[in-house]
C-alpha positions in Angstrom: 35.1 -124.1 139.2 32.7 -121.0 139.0 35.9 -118.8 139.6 37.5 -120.6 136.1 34.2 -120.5 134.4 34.2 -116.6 134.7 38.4 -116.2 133.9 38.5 -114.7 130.4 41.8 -115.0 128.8 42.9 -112.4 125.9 45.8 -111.9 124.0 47.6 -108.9 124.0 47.9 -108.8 120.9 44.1 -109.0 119.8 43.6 -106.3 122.9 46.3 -103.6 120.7 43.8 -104.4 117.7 41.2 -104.1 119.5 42.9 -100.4 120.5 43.2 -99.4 117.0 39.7 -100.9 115.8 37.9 -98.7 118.6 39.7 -95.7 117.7 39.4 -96.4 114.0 35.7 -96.4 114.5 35.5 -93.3 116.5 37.7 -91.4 114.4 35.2 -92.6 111.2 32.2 -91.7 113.5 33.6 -87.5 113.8 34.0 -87.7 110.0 31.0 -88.3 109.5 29.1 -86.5 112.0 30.8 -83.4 110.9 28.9 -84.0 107.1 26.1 -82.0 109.3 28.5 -80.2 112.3 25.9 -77.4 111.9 22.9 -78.8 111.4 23.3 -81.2 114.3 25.3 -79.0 117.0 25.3 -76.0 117.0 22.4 -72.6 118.0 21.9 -72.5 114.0 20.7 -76.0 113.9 17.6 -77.9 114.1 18.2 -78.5 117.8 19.8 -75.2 119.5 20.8 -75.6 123.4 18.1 -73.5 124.5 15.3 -76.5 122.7 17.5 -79.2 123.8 17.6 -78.3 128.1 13.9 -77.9 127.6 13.4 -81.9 127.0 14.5 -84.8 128.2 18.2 -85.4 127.7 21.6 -86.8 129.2 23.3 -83.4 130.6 26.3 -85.3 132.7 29.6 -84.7 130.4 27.8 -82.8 127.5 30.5 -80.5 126.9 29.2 -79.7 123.3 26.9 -77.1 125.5 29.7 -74.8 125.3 29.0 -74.7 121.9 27.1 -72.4 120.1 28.5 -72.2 116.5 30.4 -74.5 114.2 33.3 -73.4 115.7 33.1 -74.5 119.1 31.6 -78.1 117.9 34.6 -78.0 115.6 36.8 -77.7 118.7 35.2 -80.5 120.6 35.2 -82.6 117.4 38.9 -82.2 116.8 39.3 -82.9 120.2 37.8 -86.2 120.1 39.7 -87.2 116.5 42.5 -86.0 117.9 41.6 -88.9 120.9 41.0 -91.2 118.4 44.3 -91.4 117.0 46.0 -91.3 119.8 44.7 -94.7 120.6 45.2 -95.7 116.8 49.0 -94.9 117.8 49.1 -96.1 121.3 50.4 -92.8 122.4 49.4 -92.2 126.1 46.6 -95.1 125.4 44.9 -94.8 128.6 44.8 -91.5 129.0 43.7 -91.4 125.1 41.4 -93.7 125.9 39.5 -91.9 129.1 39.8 -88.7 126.5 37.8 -90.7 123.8 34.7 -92.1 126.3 34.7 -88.5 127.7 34.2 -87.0 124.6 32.3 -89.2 122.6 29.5 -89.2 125.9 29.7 -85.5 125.2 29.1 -85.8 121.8 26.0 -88.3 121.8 24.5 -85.9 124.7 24.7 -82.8 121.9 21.6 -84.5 120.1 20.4 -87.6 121.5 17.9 -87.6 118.6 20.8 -88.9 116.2 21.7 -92.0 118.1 21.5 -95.8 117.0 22.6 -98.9 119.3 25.8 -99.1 117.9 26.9 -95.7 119.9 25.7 -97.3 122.8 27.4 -100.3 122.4 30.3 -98.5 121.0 30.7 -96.6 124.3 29.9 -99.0 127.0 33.4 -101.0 125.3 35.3 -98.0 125.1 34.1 -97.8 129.4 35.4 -101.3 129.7 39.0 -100.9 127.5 40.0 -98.1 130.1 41.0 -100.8 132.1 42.6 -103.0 129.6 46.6 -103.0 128.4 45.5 -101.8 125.0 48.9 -100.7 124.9 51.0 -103.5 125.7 51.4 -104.2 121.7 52.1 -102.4 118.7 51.9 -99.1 120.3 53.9 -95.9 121.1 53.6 -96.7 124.2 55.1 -100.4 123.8 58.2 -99.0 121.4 59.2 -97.0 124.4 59.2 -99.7 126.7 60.9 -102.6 125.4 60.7 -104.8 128.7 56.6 -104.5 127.9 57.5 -107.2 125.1 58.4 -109.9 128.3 54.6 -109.8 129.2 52.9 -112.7 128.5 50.4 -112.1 125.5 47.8 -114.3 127.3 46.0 -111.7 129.9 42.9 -112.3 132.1 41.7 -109.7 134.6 38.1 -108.8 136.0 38.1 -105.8 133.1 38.3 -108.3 130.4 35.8 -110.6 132.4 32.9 -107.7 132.2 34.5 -107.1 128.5 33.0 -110.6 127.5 30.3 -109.7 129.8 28.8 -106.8 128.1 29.0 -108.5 124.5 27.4 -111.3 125.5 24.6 -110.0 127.0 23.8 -107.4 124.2 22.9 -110.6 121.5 21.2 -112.1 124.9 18.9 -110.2 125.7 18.1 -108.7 122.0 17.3 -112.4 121.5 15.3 -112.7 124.8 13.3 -109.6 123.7 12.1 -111.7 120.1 9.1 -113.0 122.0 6.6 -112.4 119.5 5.2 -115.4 117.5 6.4 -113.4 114.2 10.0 -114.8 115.5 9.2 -118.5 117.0 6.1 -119.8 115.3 5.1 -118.1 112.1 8.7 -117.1 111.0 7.7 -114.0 109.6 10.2 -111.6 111.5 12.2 -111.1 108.4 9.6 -110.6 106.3 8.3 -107.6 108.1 11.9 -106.2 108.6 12.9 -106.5 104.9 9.6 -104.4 104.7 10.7 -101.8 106.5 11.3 -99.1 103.4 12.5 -96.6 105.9 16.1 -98.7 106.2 15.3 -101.5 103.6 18.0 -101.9 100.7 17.6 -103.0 97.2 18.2 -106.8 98.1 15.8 -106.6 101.1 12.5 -105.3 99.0 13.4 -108.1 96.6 12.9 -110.7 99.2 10.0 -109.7 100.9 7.9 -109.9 97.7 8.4 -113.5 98.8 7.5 -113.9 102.3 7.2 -117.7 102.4 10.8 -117.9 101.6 12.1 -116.2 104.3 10.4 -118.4 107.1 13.7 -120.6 107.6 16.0 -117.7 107.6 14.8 -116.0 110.2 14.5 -119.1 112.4 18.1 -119.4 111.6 18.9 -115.8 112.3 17.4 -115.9 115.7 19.1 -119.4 116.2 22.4 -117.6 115.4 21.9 -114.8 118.0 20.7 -117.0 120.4 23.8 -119.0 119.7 26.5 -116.3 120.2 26.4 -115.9 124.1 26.5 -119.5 124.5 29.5 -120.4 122.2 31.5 -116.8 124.0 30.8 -118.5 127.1 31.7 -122.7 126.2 33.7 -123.6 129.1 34.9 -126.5 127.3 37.1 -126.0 123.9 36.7 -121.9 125.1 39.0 -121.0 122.1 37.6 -122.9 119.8 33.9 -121.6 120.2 34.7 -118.5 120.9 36.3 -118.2 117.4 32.4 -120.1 116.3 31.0 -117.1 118.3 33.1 -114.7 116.4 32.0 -116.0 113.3 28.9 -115.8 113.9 29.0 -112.2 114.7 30.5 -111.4 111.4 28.3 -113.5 109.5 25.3 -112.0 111.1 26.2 -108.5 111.1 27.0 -108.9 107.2 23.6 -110.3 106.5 22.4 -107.3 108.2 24.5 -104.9 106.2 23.1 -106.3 102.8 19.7 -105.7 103.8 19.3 -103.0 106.2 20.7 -99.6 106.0 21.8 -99.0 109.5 25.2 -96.8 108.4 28.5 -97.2 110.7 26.4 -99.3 113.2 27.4 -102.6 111.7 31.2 -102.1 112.0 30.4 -100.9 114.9 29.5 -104.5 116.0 31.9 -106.3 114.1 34.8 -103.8 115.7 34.1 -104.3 118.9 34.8 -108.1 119.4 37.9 -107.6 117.7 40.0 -108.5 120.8 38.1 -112.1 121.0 39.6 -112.8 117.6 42.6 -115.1 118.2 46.1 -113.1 118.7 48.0 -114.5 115.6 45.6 -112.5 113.3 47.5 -109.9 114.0 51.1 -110.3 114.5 52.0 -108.0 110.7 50.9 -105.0 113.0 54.1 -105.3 114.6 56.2 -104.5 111.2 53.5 -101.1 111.7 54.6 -100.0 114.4 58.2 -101.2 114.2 59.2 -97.8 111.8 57.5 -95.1 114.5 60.2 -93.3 116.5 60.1 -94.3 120.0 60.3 -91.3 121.7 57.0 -90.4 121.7 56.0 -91.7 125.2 56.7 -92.1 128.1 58.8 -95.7 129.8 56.5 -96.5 132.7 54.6 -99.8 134.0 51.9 -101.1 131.2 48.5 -99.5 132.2 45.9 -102.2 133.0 48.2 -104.7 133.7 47.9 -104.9 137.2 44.6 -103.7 138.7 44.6 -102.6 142.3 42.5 -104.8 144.8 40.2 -102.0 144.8 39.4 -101.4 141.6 39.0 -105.6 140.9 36.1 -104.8 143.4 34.7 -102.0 142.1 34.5 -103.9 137.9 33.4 -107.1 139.8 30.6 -104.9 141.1 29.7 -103.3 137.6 29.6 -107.0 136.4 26.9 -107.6 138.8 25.5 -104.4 138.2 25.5 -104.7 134.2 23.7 -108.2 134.4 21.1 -106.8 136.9 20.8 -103.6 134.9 19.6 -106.3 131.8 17.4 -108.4 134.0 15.5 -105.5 135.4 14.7 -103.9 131.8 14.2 -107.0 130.0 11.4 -108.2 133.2 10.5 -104.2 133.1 11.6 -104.4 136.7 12.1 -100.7 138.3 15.5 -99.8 138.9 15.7 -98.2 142.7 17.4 -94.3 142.1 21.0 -94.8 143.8 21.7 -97.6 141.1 19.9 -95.6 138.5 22.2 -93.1 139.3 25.4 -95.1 139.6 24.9 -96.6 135.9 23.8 -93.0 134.9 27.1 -91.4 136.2 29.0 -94.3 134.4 26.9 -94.0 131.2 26.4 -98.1 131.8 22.2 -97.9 131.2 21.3 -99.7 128.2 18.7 -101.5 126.0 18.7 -104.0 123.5 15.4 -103.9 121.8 16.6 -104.8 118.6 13.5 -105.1 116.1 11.6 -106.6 119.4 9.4 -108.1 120.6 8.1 -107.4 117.0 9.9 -105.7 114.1 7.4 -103.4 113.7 5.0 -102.3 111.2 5.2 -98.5 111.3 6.3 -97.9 107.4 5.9 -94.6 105.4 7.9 -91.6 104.5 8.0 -88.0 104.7 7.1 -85.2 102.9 7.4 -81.6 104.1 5.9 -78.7 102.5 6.6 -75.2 102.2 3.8 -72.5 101.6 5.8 -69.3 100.3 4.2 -65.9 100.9 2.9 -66.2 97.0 0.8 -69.2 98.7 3.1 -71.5 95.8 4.3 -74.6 97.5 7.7 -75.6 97.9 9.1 -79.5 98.7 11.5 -78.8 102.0 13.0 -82.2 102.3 13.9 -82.5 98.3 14.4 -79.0 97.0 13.5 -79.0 93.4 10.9 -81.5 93.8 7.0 -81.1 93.2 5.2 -81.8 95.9 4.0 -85.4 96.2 2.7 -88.0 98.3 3.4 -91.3 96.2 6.0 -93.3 97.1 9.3 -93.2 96.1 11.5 -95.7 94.2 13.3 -96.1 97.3 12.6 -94.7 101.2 15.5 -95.4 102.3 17.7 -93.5 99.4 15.8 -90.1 100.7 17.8 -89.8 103.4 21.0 -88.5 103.4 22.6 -90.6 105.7 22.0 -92.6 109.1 21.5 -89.3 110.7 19.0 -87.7 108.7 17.1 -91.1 109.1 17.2 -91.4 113.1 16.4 -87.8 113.5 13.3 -87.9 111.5 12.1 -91.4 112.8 12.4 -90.1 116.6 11.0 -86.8 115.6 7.9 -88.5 114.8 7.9 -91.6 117.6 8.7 -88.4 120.4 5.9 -85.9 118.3 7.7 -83.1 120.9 6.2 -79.9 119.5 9.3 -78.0 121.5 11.3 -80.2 118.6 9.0 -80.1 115.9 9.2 -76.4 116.2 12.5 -76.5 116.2 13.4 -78.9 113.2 10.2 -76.3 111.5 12.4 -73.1 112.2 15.3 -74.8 110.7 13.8 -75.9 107.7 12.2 -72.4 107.1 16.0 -70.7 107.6 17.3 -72.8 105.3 15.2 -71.9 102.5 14.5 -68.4 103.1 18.4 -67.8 103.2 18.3 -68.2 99.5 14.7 -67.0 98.6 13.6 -64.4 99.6 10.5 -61.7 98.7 7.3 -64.1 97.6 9.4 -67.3 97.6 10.0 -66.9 101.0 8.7 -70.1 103.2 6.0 -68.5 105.8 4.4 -71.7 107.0 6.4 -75.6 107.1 3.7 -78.5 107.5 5.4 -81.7 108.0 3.7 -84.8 107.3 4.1 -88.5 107.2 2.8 -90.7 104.8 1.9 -94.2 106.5 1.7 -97.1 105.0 2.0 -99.9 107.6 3.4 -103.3 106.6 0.1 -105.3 105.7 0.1 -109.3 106.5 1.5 -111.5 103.1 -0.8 -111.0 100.4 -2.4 -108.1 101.9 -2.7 -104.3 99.6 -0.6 -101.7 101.0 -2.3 -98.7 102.2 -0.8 -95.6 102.2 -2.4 -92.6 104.4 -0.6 -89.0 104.6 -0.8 -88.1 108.3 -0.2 -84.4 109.3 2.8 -84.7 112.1 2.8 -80.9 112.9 2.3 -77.8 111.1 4.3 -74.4 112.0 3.5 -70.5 111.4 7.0 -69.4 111.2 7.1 -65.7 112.6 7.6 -62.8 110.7 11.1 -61.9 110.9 11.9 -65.8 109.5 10.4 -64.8 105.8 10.2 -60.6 105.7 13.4 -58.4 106.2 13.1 -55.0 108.5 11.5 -52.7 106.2 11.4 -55.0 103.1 8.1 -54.3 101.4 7.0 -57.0 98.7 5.1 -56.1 96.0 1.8 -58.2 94.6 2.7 -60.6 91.6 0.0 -59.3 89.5 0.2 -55.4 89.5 -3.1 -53.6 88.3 -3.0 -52.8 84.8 -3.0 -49.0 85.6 0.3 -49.5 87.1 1.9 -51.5 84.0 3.9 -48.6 82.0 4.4 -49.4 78.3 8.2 -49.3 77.9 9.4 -45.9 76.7 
């Protein structure tokens, strides 16, 4: 009975969607990441190697080391597009597939600053589809073995077991974490998320000028994640409710998308469950990949099909492992070092603290300024832009993208000054590139104006806080034997035109 409780069946079908979904994603992910290749990986950025082995960081895999200019993070980059759409294609698909986890740990190890759940969960999935026939349909790799087409499309191994596994337990133990009463009693959760300017969207500010209204919503959002591990996991009708649970996930993640700004993060989520979706969805992929030339590959035994006694072991022991892992963070339980260092090899440690135990109430925005050598100031975050501390239309339109938004929100929770310095040096480059003599930027003060999210009915108050304040050196605002001259020469000195 337990043994059939724990047998997850796929189809092969939804696993080869599931195949192009992931690499899909990650191919979307390196387009956008390389919006800011240099700001973000390389020496010239706002985080050089020599800043980022001086802090805490994940170093296992972080190829992107090898990198000091655009260049080389344009190599690794390709590298991992290329990856990407070799998984897209089903050409090599496990090997593809090992390629893309490799490289996409390498890249989130480059600047862990950056990083949102949705790269966690997005690589944790690409761990567990290594050992998945992602290939068995619609690929390269299928075309050039037509006996592949024989295999059942209904497929159950330990891999797709700890698949299910690591879903479920993300919208678990996010919903475990919701302990505060602002979830279960007073129903205000959504009230102080939708307040959140940082990531709120249009729709979102309109409804938290009406907090009473959005009591019942969020009991029903935490009653629909609460709700998704249990209907993945309905031993009776499984197909049914796991469709409900798929549902769910959608409808969820949507609602989030409307009100939040979390960038790729939400496909990110929806992508990933693609291989729960029932098999028939996807049966026009097969006209697809009909017209590719089937010479590509290489006829062999479908990868992932069979697993080896061995390796059933060693994924039944990373099931085990995962839900422990959960348990001991969600109970705060220390983890003893040789199984910290097991799920730290396999990149398996995670967290699921999703706007818990309390959404939080830590609102404001930035505003860095520029003091040129002429003492003028200059607005480094909006060039062309007065200085000013009121609040804009819109927080979360000031940010260029997801990025730009995590890097400043960590670089104030972390408040390193070996990163503060950094980001500082960065910002003064920047500007000084393209202003030099008394415009130059000689010292970057970075401040953030708080204005925490005040119980319904209560004012705002907003606060500017100074974060950090940097006296950039010399050589970052006057040339080798540049000499500037005063703005306002004596009168002796101001020749009438001949």
């Amino acid at each position: 009975m337990i043994a059939r409780f724990f047998r997850v069946e796929l189809d092969l079908r939804a696993l080869a969607a599931l195949r192009i979904s992931l690499g899909s994603l990650l191919l979307l992910d390196v387009l956008f990441r390389c919006r800011d290749l240099s700001a973000f990986y390389t020496d010239d950025g706002l985080l050089p190697r020599i800043t980022l082995l001086q802090i805490p960081h994940p170093t296992y895999l972080n190829f992107l080391l090898t990198a000091e200019t655009w260049l080389g993070a344009t190599f690794w980059m390709s590298a991992l597009a290329a990856s990407s759409i070799g998984m897209i294609l089903g050409w090599r698909t496990r090997w593809c597939t090992l390629a893309a986890w490799v490289l996409h740990v390498a890249v989130k190890a480059r600047n862990p600053l950056i990083l949102h759940a949705g790269d966690l969960e997005l690589g944790l999935i690409l761990w567990w589809a290594f050992f998945l026939p992602l290939g068995a349909r619609y690929s390269l790799d299928a075309r050039a073995n037509p006996e592949w087409s024989r295999m059942p499309d209904s497929y159950s191994s330990v891999a797709t077991t700890g698949y299910l596994l690591q879903l479920s337990l993300v919208y678990l133990i996010a919903c475990l974490h919701k302990s505060d009463p602002v979830w279960w009693d007073t129903g205000l959760a959504l009230y102080y998320c939708f307040s959140y300017d940082i990531f709120a969207t249009p729709l979102a500010q309109t409804l938290s000028q009406n907090p009473l209204s959005l009591k019942y919503p969020t009991f029903a959002a935490l009653a629909l994640e609460s709700a998704i591990p249990v209907m993945l996991w309905m031993p009776w009708r499984r197909s049914f409710f796991r469709v409900m649970g798929c549902a769910a996930i959608v409808i969820l993640h949507l609602a989030i998308a409307l009100t939040l700004n979390l960038g790729l993060m939400v496909a990110i989520n929806i992508g990933v469950t693609i291989a729960l979706w029932p098999g028939r969805l996807f049966t026009r992929l097969s006209g697809l990949f009909d017209r590719l030339p089937a010479s590509w590959s290489r006829p062999g035994p479908c990868p992932g099909d069979q697993l080896s006694q061995v390796t059933k072991g060693f994924l039944a022991f990373v099931c085990v492992y995962v839900v422990y892992l959960n348990h001991a963070v969600y109970t705060e339980t220390i983890v003893p070092k040789p199984l910290k260092y097991f799920g730290y090899f396999l990149r398996l440690q995670q967290e699921w603290k999703l706007f818990a135990p309390h959404p939080g109430t830590a609102d404001g925005w930035f505003v860095i300024k520029g003091t040129c050598v002429d003492e003028s100031e200059v607005n480094l975050l909006r060039e062309g832009e007065k200085i000013s501390f009121e609040k804009p239309a819109s927080v979360a339109s000031t940010f260029p993208n997801q990025r730009w938004r995590l890097w400043l929100l960590n670089l104030r929770e972390r408040n390193d000054p070996l990163v503060n310095a950094s980001y500082a040096t960065w910002l003064a480059k920047q500007w000084n590139t393209t202003h030099r003599g008394p415009r130059a930027v000689k010292t970057v003060t970075i401040i953030f104006v708080a204005e925490p999210t005040p119980l319904p009915g209560q004012p705002l108050l907003a606060k500017p806080i100074l974060h950090f304040r940097f006296e950039c050196p010399e050589k970052l605002y006057r040339s080798p034997n540049e000499v500037y001259l005063p703005l306002d020469l004596p009168e002796e000195n101001n020749f009438p035109p001949e």
